[in-house]
C-alpha positions in Angstrom: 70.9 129.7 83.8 71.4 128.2 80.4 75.1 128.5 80.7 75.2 127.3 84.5 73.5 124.2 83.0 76.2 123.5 80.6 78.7 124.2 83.1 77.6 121.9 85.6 77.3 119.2 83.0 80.8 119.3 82.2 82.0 119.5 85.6 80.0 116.3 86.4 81.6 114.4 83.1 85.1 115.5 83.7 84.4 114.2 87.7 82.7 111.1 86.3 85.5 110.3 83.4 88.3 110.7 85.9 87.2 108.3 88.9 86.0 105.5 85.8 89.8 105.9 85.3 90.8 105.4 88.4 88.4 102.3 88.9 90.0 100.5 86.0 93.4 101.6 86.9 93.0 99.9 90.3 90.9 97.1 89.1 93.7 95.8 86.7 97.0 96.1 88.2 98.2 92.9 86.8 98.3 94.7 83.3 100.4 97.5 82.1 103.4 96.1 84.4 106.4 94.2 84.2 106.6 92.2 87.5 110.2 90.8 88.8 110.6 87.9 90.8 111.7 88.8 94.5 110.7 85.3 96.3 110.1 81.8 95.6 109.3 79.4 98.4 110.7 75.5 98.6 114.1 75.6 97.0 117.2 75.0 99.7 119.5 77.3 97.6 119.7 81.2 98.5 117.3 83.4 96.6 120.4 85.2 94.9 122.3 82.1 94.3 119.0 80.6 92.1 119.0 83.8 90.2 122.9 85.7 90.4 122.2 87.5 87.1 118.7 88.1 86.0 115.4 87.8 88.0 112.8 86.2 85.9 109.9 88.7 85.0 106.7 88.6 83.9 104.0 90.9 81.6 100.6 90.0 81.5 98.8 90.5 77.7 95.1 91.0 78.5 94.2 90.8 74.9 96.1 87.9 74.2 95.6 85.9 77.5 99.5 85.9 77.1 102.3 86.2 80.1 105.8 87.0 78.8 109.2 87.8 79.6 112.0 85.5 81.0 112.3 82.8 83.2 115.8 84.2 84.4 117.6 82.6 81.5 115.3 81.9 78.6 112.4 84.0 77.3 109.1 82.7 78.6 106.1 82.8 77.2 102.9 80.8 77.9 98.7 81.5 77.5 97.0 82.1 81.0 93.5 81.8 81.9 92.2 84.5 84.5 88.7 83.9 86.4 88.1 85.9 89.2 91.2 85.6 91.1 92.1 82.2 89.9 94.7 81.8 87.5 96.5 79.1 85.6 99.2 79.3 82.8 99.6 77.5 80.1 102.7 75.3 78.9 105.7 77.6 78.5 106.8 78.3 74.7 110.0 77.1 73.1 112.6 79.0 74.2 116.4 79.3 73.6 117.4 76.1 75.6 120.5 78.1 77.5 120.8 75.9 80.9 122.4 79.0 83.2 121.7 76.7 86.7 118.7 75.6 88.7 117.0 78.4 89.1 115.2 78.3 85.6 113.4 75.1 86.3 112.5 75.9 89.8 110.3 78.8 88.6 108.6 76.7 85.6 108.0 73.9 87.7 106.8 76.6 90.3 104.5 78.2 87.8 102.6 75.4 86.8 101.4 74.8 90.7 100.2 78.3 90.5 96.3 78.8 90.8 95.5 82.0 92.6 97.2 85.2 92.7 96.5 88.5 95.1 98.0 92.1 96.0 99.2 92.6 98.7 99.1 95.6 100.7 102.3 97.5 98.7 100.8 96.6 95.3 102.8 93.6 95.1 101.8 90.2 93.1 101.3 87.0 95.0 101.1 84.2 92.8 99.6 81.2 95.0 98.7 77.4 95.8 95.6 77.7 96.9 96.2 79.9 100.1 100.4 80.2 100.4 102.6 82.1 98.5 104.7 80.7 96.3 106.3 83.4 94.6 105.9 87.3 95.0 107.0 89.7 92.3 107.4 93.4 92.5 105.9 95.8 89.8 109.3 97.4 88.2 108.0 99.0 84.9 106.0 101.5 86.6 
């Protein structure tokens, strides 16, 4: 009985510890990814030709409260603030100061009109105004 007992007690943790771990797994999908940029809406110039050699990408730092990566040309960094599923971002960081076309300043200027971001229904970021779109990245480091 004893042994039973102890049995069915570590059965219930090892059932218990694994769906916590699922939980936070699907409750933070912005972290622990490196999300490329695969749409931005307004500009009049082709998706490929605003970005011919590098997407701009983007890791969230939970810790930190930090996004970086690049903006397709320049490293990018800048502080976000997360409530809920609001979001906002800081001013970018200095960067190198490269001008590689208009691509680069059609996401900054983009990013600070963010302040909302979803999932959509294959796991992909939506970072918003208000209710639209404006860009959507895919998740690329996992």
């Amino acid at each position: 009985m004893k042994i039973q007992s102890i049995g069915f007690v570590l059965f219930l943790s090892l059932v218990m510890s694994c769906g916590s771990q699922k939980q936070m797994t699907k409750s933070d999908p912005l972290y622990n990814a490196t999300w490329q940029l695969e749409y931005i809406s307004g500009p009049r110039i082709a998706f490929d030709g605003l970005f011919p050699d590098k997407k701009p990408e983007l890791t969230f730092n939970k810790e930190a409260s930090q996004v970086t990566g690049n903006n397709s040309c320049n490293g990018y960094s800048a502080s976000y603030t997360l409530e809920g599923k609001s979001i906002s971002f800081g001013e970018p960081g200095p960067t190198t100061m490269m001008f590689c076309g208009q691509g680069e300043q059609q996401f900054l200027n983009m990013m600070q009109k963010i302040n909302r971001y979803s999932f959509d229904a294959d796991g992909k970021l939506n970072l918003m105004m208000n209710e639209v779109s404006m860009m959507r990245f895919k998740n690329v480091a996992n």
